[in-house]
C-alpha positions as a printed NumPy array, in Angstrom:
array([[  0.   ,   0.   ,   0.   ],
       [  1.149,   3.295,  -0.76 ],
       [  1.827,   5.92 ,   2.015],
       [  0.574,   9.093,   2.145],
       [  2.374,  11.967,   0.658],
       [  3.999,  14.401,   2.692],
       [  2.022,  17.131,   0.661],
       [ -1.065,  15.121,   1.477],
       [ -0.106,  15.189,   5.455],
       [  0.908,  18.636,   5.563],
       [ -2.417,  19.883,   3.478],
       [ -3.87 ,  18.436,   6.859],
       [ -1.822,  20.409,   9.538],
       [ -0.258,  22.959,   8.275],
       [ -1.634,  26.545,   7.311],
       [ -2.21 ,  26.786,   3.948],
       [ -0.739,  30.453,   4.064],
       [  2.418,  29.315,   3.669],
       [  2.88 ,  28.705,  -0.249],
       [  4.88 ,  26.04 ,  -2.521],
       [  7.559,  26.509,  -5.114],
       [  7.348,  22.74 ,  -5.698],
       [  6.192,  19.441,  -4.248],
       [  9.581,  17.302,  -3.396],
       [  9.507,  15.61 ,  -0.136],
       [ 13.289,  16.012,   0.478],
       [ 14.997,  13.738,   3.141],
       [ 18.717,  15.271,   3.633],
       [ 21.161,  18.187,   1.648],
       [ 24.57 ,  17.854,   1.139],
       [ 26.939,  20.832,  -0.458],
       [ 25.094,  22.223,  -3.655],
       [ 22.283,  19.51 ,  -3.709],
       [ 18.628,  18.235,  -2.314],
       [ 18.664,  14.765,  -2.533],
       [ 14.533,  13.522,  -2.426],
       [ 13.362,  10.713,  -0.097],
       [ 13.524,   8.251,  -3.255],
       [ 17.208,   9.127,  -3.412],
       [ 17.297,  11.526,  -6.013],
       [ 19.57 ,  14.719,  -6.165],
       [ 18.477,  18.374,  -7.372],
       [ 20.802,  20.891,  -7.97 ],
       [ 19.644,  23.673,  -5.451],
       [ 20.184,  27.083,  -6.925],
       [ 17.222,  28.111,  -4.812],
       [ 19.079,  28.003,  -1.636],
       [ 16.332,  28.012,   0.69 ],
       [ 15.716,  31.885,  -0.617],
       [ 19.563,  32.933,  -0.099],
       [ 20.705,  31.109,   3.187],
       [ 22.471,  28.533,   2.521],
       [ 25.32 ,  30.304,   1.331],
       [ 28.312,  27.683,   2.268],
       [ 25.912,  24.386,   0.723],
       [ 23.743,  22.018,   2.877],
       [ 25.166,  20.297,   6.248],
       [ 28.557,  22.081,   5.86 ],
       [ 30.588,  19.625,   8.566],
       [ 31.899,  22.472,  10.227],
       [ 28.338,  24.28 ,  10.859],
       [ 27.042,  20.703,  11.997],
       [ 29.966,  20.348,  14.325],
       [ 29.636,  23.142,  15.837],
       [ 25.854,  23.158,  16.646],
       [ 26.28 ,  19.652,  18.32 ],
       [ 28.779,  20.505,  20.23 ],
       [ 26.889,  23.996,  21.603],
       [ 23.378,  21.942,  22.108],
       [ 25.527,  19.614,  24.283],
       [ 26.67 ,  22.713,  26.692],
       [ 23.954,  24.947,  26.378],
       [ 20.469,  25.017,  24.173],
       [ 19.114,  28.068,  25.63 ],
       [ 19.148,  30.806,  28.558],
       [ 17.854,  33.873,  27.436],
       [ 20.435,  36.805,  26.99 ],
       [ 18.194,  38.821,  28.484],
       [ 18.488,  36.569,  31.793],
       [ 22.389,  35.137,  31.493],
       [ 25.485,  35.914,  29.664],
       [ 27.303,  33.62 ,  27.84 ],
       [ 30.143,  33.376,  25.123],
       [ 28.094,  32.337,  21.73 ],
       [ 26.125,  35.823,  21.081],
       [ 29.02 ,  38.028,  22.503],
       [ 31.495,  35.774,  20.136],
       [ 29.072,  36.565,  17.108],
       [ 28.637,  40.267,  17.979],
       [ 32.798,  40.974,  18.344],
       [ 33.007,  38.634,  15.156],
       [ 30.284,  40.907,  13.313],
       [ 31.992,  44.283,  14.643],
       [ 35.255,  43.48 ,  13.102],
       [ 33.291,  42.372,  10.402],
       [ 30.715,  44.496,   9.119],
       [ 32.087,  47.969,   7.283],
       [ 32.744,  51.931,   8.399],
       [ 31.929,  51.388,  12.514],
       [ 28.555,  49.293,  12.036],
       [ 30.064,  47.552,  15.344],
       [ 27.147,  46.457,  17.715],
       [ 24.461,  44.076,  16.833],
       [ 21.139,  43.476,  18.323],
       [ 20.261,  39.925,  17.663],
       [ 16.641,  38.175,  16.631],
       [ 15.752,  35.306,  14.392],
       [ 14.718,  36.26 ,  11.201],
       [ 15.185,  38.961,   8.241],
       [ 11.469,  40.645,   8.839],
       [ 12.296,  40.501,  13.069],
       [ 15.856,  42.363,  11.661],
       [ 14.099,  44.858,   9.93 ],
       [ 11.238,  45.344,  12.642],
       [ 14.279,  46.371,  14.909],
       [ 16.155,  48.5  ,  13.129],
       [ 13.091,  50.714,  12.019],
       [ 12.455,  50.553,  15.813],
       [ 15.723,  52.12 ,  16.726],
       [ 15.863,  54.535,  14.261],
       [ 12.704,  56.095,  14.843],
       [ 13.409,  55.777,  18.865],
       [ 16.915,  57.062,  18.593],
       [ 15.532,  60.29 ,  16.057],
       [ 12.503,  60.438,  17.944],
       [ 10.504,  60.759,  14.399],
       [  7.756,  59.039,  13.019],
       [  8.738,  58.945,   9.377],
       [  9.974,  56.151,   7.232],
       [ 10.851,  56.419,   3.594],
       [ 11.   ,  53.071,   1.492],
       [ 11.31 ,  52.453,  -1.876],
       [  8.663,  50.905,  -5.058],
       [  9.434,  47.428,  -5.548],
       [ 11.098,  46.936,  -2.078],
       [ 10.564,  43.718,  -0.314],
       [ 11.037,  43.752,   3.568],
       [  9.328,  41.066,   4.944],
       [  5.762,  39.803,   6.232],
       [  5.273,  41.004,   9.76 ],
       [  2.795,  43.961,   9.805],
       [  5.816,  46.419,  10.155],
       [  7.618,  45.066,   7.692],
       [  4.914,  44.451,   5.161],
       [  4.038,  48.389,   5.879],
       [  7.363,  48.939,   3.745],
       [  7.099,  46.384,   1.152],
       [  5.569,  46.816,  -2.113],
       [  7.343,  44.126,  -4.34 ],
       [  3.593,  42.4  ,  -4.447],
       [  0.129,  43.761,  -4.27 ],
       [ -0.886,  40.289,  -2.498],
       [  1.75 ,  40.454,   0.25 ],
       [ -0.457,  43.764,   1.34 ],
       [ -4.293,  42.769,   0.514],
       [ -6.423,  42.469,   3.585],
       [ -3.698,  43.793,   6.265],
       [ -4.308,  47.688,   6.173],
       [ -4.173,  49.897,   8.092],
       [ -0.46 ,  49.161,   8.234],
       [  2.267,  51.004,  10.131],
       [  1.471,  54.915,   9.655],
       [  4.261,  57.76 ,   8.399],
       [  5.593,  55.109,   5.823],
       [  6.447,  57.008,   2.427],
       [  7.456,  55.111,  -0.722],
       [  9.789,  56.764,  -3.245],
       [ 10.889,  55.508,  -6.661],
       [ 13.672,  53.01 ,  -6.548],
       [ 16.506,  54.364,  -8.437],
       [ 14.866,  55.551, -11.572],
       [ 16.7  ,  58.051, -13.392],
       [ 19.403,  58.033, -10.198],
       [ 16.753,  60.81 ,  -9.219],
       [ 16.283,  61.754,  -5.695],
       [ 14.056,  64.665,  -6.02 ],
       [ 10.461,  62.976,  -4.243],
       [ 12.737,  61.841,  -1.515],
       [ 14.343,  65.163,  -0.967],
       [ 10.748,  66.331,  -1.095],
       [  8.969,  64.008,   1.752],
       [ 11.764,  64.312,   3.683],
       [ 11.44 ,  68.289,   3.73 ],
       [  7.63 ,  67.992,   4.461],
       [  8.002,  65.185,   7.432],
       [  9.396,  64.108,  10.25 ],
       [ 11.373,  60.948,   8.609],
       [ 13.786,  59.483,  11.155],
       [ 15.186,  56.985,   8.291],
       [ 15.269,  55.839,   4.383],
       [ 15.276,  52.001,   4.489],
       [ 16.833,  50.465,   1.012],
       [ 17.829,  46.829,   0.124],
       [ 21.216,  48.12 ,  -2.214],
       [ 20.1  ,  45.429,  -4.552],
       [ 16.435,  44.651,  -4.738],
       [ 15.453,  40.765,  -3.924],
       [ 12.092,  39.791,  -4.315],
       [ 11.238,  42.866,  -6.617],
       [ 12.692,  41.251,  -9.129],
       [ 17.016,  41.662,  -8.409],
       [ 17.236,  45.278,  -9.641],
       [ 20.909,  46.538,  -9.209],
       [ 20.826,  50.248,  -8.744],
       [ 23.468,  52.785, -10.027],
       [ 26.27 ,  53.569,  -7.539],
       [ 25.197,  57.552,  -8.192],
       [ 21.473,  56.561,  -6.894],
       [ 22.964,  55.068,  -3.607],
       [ 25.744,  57.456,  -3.351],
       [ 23.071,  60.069,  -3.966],
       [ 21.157,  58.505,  -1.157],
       [ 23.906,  58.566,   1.53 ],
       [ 24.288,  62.287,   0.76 ],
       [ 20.97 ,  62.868,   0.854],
       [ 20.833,  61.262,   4.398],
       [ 23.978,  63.235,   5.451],
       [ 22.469,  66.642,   4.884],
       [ 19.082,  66.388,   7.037],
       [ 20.514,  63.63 ,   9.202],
       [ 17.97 ,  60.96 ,   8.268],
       [ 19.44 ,  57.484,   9.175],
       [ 20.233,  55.228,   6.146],
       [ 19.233,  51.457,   6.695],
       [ 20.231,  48.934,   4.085],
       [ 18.565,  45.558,   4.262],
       [ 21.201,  43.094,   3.344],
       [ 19.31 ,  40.288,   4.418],
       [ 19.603,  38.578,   0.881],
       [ 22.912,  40.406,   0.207],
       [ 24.698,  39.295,   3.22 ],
       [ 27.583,  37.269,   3.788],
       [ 29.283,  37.083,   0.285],
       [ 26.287,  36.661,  -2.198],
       [ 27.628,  39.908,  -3.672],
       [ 30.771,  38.741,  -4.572],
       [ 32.059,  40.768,  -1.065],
       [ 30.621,  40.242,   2.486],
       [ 27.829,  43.011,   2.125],
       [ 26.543,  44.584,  -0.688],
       [ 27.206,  47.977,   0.56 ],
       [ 31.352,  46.842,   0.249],
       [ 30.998,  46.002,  -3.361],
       [ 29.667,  50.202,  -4.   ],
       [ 31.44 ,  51.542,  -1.13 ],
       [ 28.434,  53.338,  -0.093],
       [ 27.836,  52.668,   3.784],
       [ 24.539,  52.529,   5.666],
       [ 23.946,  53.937,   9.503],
       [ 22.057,  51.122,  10.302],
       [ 21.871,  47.524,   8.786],
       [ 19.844,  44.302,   8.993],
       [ 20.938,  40.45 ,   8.462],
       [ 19.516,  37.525,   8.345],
       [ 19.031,  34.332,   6.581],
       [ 22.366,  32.999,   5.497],
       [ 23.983,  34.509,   8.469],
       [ 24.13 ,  30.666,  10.371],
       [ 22.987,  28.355,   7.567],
       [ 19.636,  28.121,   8.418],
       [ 19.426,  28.023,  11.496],
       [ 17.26 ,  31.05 ,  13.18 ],
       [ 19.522,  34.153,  13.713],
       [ 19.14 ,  37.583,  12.314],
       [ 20.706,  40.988,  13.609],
       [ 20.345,  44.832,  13.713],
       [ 23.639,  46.057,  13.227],
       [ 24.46 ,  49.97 ,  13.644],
       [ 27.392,  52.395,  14.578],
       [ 27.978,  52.658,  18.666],
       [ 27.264,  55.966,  18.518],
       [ 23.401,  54.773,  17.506],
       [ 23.057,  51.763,  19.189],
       [ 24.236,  53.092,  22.639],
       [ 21.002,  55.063,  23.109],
       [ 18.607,  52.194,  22.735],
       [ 17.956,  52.383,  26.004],
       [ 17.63 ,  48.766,  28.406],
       [ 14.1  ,  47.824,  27.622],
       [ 13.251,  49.91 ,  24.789],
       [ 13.132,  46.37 ,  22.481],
       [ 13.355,  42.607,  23.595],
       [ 13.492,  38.812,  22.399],
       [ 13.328,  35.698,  24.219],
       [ 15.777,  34.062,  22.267],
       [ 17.625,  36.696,  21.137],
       [ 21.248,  35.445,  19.973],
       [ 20.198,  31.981,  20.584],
       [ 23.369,  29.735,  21.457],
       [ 23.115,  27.121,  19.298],
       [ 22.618,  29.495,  16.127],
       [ 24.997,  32.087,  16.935],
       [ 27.77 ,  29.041,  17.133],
       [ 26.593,  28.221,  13.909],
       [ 27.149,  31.999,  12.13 ],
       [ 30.344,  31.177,  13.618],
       [ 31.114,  28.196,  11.65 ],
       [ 29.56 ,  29.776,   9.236],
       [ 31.624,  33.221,   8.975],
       [ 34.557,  31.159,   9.024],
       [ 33.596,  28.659,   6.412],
       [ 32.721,  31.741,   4.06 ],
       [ 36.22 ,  33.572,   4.889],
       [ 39.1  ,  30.728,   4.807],
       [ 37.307,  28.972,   1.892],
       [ 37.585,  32.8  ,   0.074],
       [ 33.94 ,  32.449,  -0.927],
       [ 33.044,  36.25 ,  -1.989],
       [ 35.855,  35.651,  -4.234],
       [ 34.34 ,  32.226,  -5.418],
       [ 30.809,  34.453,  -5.873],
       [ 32.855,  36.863,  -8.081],
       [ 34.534,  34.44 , -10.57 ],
       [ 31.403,  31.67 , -10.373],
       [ 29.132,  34.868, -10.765],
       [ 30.67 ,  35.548, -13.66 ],
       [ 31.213,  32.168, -15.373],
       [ 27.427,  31.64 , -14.655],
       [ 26.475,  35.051, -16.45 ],
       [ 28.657,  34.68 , -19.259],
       [ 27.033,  31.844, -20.14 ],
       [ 23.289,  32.877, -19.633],
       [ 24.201,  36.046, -21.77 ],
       [ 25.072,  33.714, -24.398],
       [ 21.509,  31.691, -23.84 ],
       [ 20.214,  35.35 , -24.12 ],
       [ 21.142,  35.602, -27.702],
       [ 19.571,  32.741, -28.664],
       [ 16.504,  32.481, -26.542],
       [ 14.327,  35.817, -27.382],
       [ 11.884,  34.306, -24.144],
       [ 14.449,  36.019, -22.144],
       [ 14.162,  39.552, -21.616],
       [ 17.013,  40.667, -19.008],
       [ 19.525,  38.814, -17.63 ],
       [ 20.891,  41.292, -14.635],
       [ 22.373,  40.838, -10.996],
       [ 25.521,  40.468,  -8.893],
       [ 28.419,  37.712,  -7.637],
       [ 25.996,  34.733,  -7.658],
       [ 22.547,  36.618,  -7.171],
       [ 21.296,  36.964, -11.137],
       [ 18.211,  37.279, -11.928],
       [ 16.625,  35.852, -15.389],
       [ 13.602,  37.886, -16.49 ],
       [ 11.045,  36.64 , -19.044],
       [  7.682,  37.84 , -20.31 ],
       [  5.001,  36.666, -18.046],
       [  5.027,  34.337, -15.771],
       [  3.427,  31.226, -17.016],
       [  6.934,  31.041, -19.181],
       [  9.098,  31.27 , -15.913],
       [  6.857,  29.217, -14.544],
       [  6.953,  26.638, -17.599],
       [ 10.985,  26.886, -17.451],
       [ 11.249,  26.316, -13.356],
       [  8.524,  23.042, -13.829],
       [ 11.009,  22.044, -16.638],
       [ 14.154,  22.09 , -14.451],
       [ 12.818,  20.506, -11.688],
       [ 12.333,  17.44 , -13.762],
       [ 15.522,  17.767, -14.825],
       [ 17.35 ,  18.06 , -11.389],
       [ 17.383,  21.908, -11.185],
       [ 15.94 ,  24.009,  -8.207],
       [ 15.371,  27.459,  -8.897],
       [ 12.603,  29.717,  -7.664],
       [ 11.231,  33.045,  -8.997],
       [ 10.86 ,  37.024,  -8.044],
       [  9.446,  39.953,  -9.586],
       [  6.075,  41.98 ,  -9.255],
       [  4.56 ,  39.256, -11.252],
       [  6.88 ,  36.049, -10.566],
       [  8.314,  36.663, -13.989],
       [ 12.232,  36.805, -13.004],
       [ 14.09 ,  33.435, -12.66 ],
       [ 16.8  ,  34.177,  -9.974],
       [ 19.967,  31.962,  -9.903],
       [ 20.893,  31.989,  -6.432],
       [ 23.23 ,  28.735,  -5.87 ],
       [ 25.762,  28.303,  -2.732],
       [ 28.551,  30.396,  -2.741],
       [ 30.718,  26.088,  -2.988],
       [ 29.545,  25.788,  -6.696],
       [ 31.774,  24.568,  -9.105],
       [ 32.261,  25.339, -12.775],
       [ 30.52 ,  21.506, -13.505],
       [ 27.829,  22.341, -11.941],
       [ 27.038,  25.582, -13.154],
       [ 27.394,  23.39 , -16.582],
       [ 24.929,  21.105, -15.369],
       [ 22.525,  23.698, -14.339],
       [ 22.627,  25.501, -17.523],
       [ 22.124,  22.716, -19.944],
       [ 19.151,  21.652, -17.539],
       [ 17.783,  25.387, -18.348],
       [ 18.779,  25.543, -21.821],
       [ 16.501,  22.286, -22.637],
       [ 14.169,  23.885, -20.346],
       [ 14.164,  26.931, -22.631],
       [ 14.231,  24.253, -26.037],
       [ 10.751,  23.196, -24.824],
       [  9.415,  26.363, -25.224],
       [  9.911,  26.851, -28.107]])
């Protein structure tokens, strides 16, 4: 007799509000792939959305969560001290670029960005927020109140999070509207991912962030960049804001911070962090052990196995050769990105959808973005090799061959 599906189990149990790129019922991942409960591997240049930067089950990630779940699971760091979340937080300060050198930790990207909106409008004492079209945040309602990538991700959930102003993202490298609401509000920050995610990977000009730090500078409005996708050498360096040399006040982290495990942070200059006063935000498991000794594995997978550098020379193997599908393949419509986050945009979306059902039968993970799901992004871990960018291409070029 046949047993149930996992689909079939979960349909029963779980919320349907959480949505489905596919169907696999996966059992274990090792380095670059998924292998399935029937023992088949897929290629996963999905990632789990960006986090698994160093590949599935890394040994040295593994190894180092076993050995902190033997010693010490949880305390609360708001009851105890103890060495895993001060370890990550003098790792991060050394880390992170121009003084961003004390880090508030939580468990996800949309808890990062809830905090850091939180301290800059307690720290400026200012309602305002300025965000950008396009911009994708997260789902929590403050969040969401700064996300516009979707129309759906909003339906049903006003009235969201007052003063919240949304400016055109880098179109034309003009900054005039958001020279214009800051002058006729209170804004306490502009909040900007430095390359758009789930709007569809939109690489701005360096002038438009450059323009935007400025900007910031002259009526002392914070500047927040959301590197929660960008993070930890996706970029081809260890934060976006590195690769345009264009530096944010505040910034939040998450998901491939500790390989999947829960951990984000809010990261900002002393000088900032110093008067969030004791109480003024809380977590129960803020810098949880176990996951803060895994961003330490992690971090020091990334920088001894020079993986930014990998991102820049696999980034642009990978794009060379999806410029040259480009040619051939008029389906495509813009191949853009950065290090190993591209983005593959198409028509509609029943043709990136058509391509993505494709690859997955080939062996091929890959998941989509855009205002209307029509970008392909090619996010693999920052381990892949030249053979299996091969592999993954020919699975997409047949993909594309069946189109036609």
């Amino acid at each position: 007799m046949k047993s149930e599906s996992l689909e079939s189990r979960a349909s029963k149990v779980l919320s349907p509000a959480l949505s489905h790129y596919t169907s696999l019922e996966i059992e274990k991942g090792r380095g670059a792939y998924l292998i399935s409960k029937s023992g088949k591997k897929y290629l996963d240049f999905a990632c789990g959305i960006a986090v698994t930067n160093i590949g599935h089950c890394h040994p040295k990630v593994v190894a180092a969560a076993v050995k902190q779940a033997g010693n010490l699971i949880h305390a609360c760091a708001g009851i105890v001290y103890y060495e895993a979340n001060i370890l990550l937080a003098e790792k991060l300060s050394k880390l992170c670029p121009s003084g961003l050198n004390m880090s508030f930790f939580c468990q996800s990207g949309a808890e990062a960005i809830e905090g850091a909106i939180k301290l800059a409008k307690y720290v400026k004492n200012k309602p305002g927020i300025i965000a950008f079209e396009g911009a994708f945040h997260g789902r929590t309602l403050g969040a969401l109140s700064i996300t516009t990538s979707k129309k759906k991700y909003r339906d049903r959930y006003e009235p969201l999070l007052p003063n919240v102003f949304i400016a055109p993202y880098s179109k034309d490298n003009s900054l005039s509207e958001v020279e214009k609401i800051i002058k006729a509000n209170q804004i306490a920050a502009v909040i900007v991912e430095p390359i758009q995610g789930e709007g569809g990977y939109i690489v701005p000009s360096k002038e438009f962030l450059s323009g935007l730090r400025n900007l910031c500078n002259k009526y002392e409005v914070f500047l927040i960049f959301d590197e929660v996708q960008t993070g930890f050498g996706r970029t081809g360096k260890m934060f976006a804001s590195e690769v345009f040399g264009i530096f944010p006040d505040i910034m939040a982290v998450a998901k491939s911070i500790a390989s999947g495990f829960p951990l984000g942070a809010v990261i900002a200059k002393e000088a900032i962090m110093k008067q969030w006063l004791p109480g003024a935000h809380g977590s129960t498991m803020s810098g949880n052990p176990v996951s803060c000794a895994a961003a330490l594995a992690t971090i020091d997978v990334i920088e001894k196995e020079k993986l930014p550098e990998n991102a820049i020379k696999m980034g642009s193997y990978l794009r060379g050769k999806l410029d040259k599908l480009k040619k051939n393949y008029p389906s495509i419509v813009d191949i853009r990105g950065m290090g190993l986050m591209i983005g593959v945009e198409f028509k509609d979306n029943a043709a990136a959808k058509q391509i993505m059902e494709s690859c997955l039968k080939g062996g091929l993970i890959l998941i989509s973005c855009g205002p209307r799901d029509q970008v392909i992004r090619f996010i693999p871990p920052l381990i892949i090799t030249k053979e299996q960018i091969d592999t993954a291409v020919n699975i997409f070029e047949d993909a594309l061959k069946s189109m036609i």
